[in-house]
N, C-alpha and C positions, 0 to 999 in steps of 0.2 A: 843541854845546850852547849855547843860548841863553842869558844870564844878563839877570836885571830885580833892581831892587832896590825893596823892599816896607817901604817906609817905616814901618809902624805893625806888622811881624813882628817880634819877637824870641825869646829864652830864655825870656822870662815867659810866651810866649803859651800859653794853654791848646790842651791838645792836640787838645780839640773846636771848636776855634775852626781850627785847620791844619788839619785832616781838612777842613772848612767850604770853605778854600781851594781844598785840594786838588781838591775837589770839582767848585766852580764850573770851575777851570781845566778839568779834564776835559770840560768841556763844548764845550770849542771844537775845531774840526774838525783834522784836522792834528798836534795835541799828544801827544808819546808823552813816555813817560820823566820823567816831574814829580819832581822834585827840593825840598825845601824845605828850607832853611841858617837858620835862626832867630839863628845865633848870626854870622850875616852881613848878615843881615836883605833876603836877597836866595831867587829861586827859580831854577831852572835845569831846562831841559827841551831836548830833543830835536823836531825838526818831521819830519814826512812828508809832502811836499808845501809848498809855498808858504808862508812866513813870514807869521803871524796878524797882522792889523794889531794897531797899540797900543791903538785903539781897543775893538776886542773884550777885551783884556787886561783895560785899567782897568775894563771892565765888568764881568768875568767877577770880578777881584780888589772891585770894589765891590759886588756882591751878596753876599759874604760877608763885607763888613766894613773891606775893607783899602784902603791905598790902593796903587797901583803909579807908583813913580819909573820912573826912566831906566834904557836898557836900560847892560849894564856891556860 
């Protein structure tokens, strides 16, 4: 599992706002297993195939709002 940490995710995030995330992520090729840790303020997912650049991440995390730090 890959772990990223999602600077602006927490406990408070409303749950239609993570569903949001979760969403965008899904969109990227490769990504199984999405995981979201609010109260870690990180995501964690599983790849099939080739590790997603960070580029696509921060994208995928910035059309729903969030921002994406550094992988852990």
């Amino acid at each position: 599992m890959l772990r990223y940490v999602v600077s602006n995710l927490g406990p408070e995030t409303p749950q239609a706002n993570q569903d949001k995330l979760l969403a965008a992520l899904k969109t990227i090729k490769g990504i199984k297993d999405i995981a979201l840790v609010p109260a870690r303020k990180e995501i964690a997912f599983g790849i099939n195939g080739p590790e997603p650049k960070a580029k696509l991440l921060k994208e995928a995390c910035a059309t729903a709002g969030f921002t994406l730090g550094s992988r852990m």
